[in-house]
Biopython code that builds the backbone (N, CA, C, O; Angstrom):
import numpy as np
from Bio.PDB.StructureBuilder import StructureBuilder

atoms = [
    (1, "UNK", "N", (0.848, -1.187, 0.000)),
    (1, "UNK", "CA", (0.000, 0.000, 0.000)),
    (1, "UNK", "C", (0.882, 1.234, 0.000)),
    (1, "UNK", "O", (1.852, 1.369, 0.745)),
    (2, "UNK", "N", (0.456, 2.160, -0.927)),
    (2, "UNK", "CA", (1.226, 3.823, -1.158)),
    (2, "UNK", "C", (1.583, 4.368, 0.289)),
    (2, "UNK", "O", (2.633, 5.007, 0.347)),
    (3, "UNK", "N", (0.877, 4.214, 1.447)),
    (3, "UNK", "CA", (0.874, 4.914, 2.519)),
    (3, "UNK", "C", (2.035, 4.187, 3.984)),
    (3, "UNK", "O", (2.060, 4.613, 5.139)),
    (4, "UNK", "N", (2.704, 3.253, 3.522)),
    (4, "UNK", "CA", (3.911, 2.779, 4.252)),
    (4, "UNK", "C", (3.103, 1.694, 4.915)),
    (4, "UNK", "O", (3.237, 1.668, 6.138)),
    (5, "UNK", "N", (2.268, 0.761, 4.377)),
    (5, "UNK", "CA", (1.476, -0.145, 5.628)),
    (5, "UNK", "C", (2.230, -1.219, 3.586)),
    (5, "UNK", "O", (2.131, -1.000, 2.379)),
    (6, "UNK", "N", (2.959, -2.415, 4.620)),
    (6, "UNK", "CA", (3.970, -3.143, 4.064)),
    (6, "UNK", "C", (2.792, -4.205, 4.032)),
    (6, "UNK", "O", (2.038, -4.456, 4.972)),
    (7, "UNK", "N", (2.774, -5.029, 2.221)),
    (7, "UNK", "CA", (2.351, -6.247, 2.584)),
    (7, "UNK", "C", (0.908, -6.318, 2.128)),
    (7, "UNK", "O", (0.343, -7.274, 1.597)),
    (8, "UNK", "N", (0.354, -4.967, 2.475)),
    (8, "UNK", "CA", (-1.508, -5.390, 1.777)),
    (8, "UNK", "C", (-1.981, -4.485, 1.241)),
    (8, "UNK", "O", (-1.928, -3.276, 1.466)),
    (9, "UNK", "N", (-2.616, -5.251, 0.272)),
    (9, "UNK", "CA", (-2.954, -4.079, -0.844)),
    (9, "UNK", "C", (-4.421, -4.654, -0.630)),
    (9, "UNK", "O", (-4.771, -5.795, -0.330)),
    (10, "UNK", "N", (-5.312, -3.294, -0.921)),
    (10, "UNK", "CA", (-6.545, -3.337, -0.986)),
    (10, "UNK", "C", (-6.546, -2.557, -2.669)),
    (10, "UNK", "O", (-5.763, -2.093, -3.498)),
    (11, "UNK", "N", (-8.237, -2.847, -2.414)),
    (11, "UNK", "CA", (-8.766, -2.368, -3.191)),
    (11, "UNK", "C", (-9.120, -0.799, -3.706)),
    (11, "UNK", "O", (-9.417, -0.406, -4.834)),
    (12, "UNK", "N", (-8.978, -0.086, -2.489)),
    (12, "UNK", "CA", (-8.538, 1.667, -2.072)),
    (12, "UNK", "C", (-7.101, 2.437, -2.814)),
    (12, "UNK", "O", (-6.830, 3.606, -3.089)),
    (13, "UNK", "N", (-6.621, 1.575, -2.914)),
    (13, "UNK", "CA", (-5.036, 1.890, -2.891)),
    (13, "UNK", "C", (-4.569, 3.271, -4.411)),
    (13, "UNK", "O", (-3.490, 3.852, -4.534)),
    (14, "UNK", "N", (-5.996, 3.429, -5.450)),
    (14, "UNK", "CA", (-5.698, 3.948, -6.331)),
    (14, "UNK", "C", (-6.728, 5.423, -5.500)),
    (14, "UNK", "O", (-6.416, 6.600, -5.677)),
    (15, "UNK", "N", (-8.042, 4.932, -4.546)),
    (15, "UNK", "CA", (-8.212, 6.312, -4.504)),
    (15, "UNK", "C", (-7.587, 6.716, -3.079)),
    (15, "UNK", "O", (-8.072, 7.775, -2.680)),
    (16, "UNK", "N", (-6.782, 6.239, -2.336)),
    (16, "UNK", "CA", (-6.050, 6.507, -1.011)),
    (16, "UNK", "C", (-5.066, 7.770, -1.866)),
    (16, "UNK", "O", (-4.944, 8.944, -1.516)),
    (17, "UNK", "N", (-4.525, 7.184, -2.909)),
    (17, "UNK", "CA", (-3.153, 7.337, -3.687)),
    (17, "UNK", "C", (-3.685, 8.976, -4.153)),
    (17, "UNK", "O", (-2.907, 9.800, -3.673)),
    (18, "UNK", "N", (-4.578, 9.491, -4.794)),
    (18, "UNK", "CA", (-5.692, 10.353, -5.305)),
    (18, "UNK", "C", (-5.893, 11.141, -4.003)),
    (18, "UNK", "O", (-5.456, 12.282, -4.153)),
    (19, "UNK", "N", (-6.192, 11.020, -3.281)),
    (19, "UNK", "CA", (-6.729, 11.302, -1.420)),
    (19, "UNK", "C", (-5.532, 11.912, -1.469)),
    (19, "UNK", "O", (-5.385, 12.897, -2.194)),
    (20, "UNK", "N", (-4.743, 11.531, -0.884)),
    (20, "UNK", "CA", (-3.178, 11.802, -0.780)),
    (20, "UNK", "C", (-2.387, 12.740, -1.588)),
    (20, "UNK", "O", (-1.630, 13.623, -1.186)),
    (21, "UNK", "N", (-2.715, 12.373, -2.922)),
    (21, "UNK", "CA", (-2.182, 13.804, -3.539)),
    (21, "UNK", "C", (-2.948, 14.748, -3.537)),
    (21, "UNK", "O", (-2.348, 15.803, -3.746)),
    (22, "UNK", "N", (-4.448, 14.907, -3.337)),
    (22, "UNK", "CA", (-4.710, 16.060, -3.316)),
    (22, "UNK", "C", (-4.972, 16.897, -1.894)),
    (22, "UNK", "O", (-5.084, 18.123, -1.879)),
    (23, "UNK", "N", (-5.053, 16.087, -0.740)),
    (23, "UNK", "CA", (-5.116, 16.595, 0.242)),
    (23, "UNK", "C", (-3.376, 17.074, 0.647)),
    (23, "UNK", "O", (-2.990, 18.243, 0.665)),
    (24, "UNK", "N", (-2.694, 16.118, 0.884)),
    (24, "UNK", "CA", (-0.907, 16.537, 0.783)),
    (24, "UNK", "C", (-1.357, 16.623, 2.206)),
    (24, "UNK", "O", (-1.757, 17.688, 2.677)),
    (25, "UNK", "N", (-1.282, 15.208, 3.091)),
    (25, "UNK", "CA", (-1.191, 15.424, 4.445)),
    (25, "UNK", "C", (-0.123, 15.675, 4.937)),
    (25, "UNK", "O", (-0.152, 16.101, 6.092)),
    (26, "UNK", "N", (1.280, 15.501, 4.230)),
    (26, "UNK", "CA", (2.543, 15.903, 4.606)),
    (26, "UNK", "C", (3.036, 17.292, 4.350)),
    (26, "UNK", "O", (4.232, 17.565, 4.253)),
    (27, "UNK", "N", (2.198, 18.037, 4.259)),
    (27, "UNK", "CA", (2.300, 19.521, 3.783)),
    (27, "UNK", "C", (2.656, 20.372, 5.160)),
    (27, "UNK", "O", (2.185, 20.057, 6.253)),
    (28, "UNK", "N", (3.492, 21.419, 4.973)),
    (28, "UNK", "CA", (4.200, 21.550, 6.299)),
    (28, "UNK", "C", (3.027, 22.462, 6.780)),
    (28, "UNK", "O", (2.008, 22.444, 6.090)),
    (29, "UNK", "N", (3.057, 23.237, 7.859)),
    (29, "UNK", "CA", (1.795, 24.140, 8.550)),
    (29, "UNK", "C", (2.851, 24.895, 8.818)),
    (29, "UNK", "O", (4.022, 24.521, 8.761)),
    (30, "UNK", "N", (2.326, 26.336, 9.218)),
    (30, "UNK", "CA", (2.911, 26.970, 10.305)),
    (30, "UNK", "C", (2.869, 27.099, 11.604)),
    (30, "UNK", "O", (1.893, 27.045, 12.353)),
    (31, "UNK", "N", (4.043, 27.283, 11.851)),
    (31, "UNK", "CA", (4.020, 27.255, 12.956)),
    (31, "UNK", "C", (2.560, 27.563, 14.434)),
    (31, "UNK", "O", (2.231, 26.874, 15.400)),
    (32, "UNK", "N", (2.048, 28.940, 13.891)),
    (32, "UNK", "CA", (0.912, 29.178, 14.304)),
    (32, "UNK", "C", (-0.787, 28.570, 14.359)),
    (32, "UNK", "O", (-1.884, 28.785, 14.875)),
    (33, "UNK", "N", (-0.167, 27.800, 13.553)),
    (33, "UNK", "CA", (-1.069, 26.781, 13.553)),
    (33, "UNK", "C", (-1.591, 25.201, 14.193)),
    (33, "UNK", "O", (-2.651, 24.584, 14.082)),
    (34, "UNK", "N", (-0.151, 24.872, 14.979)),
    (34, "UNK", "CA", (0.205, 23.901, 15.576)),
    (34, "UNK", "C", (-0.961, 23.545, 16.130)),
    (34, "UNK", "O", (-1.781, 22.795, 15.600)),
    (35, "UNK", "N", (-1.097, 24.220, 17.512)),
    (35, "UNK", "CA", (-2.224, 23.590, 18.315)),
    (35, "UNK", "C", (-3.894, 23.261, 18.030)),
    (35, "UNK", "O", (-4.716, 22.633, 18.697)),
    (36, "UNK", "N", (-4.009, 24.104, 16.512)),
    (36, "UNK", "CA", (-5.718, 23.854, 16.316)),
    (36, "UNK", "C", (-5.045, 22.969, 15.507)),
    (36, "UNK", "O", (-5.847, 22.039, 15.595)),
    (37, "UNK", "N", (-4.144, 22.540, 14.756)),
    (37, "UNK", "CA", (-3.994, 21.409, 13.770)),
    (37, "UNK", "C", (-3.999, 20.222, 14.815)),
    (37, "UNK", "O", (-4.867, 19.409, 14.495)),
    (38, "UNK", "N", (-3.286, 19.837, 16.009)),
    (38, "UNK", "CA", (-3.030, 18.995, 16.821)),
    (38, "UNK", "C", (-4.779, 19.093, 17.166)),
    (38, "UNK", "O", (-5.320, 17.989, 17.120)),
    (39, "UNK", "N", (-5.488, 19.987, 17.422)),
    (39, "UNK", "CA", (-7.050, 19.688, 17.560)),
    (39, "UNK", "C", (-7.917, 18.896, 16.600)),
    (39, "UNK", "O", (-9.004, 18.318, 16.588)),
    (40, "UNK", "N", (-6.898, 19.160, 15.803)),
    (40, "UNK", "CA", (-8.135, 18.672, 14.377)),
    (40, "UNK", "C", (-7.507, 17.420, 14.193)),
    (40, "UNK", "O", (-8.465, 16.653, 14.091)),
    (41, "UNK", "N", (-6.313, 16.648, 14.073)),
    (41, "UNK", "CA", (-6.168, 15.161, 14.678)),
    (41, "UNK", "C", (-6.444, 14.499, 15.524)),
    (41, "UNK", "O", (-6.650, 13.287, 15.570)),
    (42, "UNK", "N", (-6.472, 15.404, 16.399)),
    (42, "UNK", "CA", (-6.686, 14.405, 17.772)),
    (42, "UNK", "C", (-8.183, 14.470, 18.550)),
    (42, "UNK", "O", (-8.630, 13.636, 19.337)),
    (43, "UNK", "N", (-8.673, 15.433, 18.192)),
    (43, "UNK", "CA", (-9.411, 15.559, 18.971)),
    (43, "UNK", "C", (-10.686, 16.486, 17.750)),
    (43, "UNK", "O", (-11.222, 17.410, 18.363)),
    (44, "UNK", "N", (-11.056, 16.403, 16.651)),
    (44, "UNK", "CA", (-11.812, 17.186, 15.745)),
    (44, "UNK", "C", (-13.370, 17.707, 16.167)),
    (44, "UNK", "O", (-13.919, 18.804, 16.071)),
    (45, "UNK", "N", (-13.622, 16.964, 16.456)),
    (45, "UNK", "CA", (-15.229, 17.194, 17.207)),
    (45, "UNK", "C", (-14.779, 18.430, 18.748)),
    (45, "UNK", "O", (-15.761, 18.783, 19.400)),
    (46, "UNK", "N", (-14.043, 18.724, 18.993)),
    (46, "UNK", "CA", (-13.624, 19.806, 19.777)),
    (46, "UNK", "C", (-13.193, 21.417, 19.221)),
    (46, "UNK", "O", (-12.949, 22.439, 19.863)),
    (47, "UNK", "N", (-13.221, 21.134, 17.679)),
    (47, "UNK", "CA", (-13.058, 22.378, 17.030)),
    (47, "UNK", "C", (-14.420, 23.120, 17.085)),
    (47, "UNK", "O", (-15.540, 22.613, 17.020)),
    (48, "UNK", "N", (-14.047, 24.587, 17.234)),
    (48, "UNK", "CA", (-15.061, 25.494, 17.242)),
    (48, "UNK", "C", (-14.964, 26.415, 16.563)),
    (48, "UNK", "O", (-13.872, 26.662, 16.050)),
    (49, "UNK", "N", (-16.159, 27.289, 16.317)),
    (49, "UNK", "CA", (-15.786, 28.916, 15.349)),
    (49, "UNK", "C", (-15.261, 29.189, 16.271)),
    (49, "UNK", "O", (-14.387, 29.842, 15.701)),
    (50, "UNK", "N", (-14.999, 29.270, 17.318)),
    (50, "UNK", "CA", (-13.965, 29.980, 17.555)),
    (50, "UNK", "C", (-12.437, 29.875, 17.911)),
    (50, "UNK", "O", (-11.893, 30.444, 18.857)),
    (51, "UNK", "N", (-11.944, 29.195, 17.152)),
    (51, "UNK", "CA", (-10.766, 28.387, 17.149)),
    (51, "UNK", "C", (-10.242, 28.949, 15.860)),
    (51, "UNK", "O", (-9.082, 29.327, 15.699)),
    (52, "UNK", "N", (-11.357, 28.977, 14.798)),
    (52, "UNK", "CA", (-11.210, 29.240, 13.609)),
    (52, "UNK", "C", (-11.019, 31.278, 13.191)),
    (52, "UNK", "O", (-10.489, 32.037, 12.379)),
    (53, "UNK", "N", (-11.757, 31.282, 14.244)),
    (53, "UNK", "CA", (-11.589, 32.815, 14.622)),
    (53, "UNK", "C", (-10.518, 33.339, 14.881)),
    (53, "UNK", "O", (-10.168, 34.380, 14.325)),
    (54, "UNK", "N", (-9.809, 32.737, 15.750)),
    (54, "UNK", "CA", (-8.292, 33.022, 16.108)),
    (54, "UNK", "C", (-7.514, 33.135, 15.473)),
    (54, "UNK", "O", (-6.903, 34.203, 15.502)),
    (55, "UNK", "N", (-6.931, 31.611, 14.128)),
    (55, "UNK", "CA", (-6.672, 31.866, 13.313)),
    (55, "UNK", "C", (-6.902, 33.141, 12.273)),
    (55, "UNK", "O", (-6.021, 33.833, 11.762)),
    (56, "UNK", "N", (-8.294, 33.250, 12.113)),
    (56, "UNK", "CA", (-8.386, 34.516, 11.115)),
    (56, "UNK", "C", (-7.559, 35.543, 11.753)),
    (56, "UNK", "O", (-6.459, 35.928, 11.357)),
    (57, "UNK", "N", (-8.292, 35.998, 12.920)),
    (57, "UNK", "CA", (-7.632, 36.921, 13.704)),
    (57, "UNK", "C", (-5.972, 37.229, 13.573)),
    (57, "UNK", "O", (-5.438, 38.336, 13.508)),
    (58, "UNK", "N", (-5.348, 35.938, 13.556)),
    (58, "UNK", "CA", (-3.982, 35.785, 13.261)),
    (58, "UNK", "C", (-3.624, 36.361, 12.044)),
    (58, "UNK", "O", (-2.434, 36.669, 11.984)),
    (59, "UNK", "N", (-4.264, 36.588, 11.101)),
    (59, "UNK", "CA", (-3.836, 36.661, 9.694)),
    (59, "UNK", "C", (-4.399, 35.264, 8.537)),
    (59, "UNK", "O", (-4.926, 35.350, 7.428)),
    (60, "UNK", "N", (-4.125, 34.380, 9.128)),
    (60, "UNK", "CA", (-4.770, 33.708, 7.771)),
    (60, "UNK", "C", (-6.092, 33.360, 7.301)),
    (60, "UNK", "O", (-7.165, 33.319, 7.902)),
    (61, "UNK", "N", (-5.759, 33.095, 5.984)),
    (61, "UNK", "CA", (-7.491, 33.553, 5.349)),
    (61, "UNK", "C", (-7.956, 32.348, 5.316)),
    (61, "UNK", "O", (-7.187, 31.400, 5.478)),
    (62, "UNK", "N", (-9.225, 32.171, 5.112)),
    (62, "UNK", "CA", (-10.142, 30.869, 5.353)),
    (62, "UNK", "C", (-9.990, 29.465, 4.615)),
    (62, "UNK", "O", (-10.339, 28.351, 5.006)),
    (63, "UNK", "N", (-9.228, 29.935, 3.176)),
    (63, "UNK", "CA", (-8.509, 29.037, 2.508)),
    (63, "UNK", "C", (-7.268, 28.530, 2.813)),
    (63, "UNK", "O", (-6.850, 27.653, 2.057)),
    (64, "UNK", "N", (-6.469, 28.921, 3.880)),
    (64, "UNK", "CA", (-5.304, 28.481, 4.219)),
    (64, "UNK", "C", (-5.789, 28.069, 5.098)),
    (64, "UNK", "O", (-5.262, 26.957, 5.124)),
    (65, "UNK", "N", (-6.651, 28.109, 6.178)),
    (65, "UNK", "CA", (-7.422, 27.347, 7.202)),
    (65, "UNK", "C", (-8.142, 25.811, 6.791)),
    (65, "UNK", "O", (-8.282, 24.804, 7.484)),
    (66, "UNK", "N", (-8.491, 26.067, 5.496)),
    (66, "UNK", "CA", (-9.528, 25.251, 5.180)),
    (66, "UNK", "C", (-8.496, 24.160, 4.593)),
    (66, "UNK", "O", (-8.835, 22.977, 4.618)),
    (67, "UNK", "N", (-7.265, 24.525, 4.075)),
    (67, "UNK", "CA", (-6.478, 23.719, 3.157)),
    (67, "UNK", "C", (-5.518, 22.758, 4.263)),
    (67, "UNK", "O", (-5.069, 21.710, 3.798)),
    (68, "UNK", "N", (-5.201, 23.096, 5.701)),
    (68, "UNK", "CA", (-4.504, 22.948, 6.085)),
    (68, "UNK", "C", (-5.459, 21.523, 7.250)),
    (68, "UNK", "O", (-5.112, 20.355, 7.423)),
    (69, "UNK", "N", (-6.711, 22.285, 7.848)),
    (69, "UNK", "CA", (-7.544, 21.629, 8.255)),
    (69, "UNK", "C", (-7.574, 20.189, 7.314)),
    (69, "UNK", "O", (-6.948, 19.219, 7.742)),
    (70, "UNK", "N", (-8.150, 20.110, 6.318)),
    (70, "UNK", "CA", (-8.371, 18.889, 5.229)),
    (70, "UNK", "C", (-6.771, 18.370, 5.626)),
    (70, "UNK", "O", (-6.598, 17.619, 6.586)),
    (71, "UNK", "N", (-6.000, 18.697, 5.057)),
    (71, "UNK", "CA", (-4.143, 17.989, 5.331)),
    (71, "UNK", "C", (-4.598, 17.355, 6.520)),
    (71, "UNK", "O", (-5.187, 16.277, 6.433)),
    (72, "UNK", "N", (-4.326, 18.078, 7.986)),
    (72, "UNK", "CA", (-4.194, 17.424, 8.862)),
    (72, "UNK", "C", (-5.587, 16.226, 9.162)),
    (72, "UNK", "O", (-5.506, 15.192, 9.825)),
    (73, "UNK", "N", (-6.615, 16.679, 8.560)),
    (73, "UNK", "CA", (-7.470, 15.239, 9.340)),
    (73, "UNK", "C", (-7.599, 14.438, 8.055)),
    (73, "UNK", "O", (-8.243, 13.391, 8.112)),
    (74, "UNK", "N", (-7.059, 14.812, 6.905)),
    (74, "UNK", "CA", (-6.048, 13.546, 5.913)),
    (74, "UNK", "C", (-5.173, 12.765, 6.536)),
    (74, "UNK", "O", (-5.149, 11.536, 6.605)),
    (75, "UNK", "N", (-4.356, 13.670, 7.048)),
    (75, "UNK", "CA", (-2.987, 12.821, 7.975)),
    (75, "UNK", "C", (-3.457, 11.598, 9.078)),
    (75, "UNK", "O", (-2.854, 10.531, 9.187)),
    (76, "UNK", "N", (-4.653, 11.982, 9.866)),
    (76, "UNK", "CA", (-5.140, 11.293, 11.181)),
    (76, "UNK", "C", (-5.901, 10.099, 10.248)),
    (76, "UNK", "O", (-5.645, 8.938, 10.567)),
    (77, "UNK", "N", (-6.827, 10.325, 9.109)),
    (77, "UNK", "CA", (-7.018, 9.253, 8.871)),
    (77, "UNK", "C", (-6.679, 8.081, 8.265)),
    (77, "UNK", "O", (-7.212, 6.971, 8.235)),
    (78, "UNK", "N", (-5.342, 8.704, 7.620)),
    (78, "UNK", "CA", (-4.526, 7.450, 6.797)),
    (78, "UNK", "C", (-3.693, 7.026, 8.035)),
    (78, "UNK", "O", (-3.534, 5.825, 8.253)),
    (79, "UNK", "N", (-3.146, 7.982, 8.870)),
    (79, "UNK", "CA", (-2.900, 7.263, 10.044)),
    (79, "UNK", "C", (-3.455, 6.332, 10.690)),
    (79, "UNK", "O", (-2.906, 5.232, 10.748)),
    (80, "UNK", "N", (-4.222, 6.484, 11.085)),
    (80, "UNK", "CA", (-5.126, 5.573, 11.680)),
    (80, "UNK", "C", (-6.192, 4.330, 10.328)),
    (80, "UNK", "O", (-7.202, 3.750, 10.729)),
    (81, "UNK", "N", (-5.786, 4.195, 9.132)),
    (81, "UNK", "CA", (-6.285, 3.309, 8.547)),
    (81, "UNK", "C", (-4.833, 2.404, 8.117)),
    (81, "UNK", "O", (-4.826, 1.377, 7.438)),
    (82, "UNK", "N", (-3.813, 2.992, 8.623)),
    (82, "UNK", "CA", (-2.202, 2.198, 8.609)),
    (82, "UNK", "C", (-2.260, 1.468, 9.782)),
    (82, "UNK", "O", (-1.703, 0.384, 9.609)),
    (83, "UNK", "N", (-2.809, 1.630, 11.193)),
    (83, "UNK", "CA", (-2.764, 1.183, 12.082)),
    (83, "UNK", "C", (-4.259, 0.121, 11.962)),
    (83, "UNK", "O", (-4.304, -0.864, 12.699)),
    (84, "UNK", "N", (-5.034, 0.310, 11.324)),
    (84, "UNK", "CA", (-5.605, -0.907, 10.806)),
    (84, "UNK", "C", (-5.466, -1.667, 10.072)),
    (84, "UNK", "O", (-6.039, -2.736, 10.277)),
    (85, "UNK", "N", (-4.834, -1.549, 9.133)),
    (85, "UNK", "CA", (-4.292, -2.514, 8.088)),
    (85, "UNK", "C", (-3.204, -3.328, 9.179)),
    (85, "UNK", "O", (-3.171, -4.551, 9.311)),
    (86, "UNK", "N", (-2.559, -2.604, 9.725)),
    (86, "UNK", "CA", (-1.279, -3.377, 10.526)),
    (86, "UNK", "C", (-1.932, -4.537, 11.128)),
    (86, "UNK", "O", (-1.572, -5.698, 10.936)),
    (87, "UNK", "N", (-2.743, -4.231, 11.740)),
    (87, "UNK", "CA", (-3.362, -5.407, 13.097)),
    (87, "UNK", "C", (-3.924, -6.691, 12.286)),
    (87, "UNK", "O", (-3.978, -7.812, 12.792)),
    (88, "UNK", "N", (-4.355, -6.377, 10.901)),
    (88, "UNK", "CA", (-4.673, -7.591, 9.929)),
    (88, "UNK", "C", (-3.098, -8.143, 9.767)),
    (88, "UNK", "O", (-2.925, -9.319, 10.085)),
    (89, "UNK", "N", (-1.961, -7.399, 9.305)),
    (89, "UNK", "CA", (-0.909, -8.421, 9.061)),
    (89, "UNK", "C", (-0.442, -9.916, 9.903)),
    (89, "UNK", "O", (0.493, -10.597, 9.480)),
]
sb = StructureBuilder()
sb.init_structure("model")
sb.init_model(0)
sb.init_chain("A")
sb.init_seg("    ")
for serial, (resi, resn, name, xyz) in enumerate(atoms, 1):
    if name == "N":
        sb.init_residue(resn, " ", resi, " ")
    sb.init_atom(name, np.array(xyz, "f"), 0.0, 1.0, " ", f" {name:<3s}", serial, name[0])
structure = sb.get_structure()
């Protein structure tokens, strides 16, 4: 599989591959962004407008919010669908 899970290939693997390039969960953030990105992996159902507010407030615009948001809960879920594939090996 494209996403470092050794050994099994599904049937996903062309639109994971698609997923992946267009979200670009490895896309760097800024710095200022750390802790609502660490919200939006770990914990997403805890994001609020006003989290998103802050950010604006900060300077960035809703598309760099919105682009970065998608990356990171791209990242959590291929993460966490690597850690399912694993437990089948």
């Amino acid at each position: 599989m494209g996403d470092g899970t050794k050994g099994i290939v599904t049937r996903y693997d062309d639109l994971i591959a698609r997923l992946r390039a267009a979200a670009q969960p490895e896309r760097p953030a800024p710095p200022a962004m750390a802790r609502y990105l660490e919200k939006v992996r770990l914990h997403a159902y805890k994001v609020t407008n006003g989290d998103v507010e802050e950010l604006k407030a900060a300077g960035f615009t809703e598309d760099e919010i919105f682009e970065h948001t998608v990356s990171a809960a791209t990242a959590a879920g291929l993460e966490r669908l690597r850690a399912g594939l694993a437990t089948l090996q």
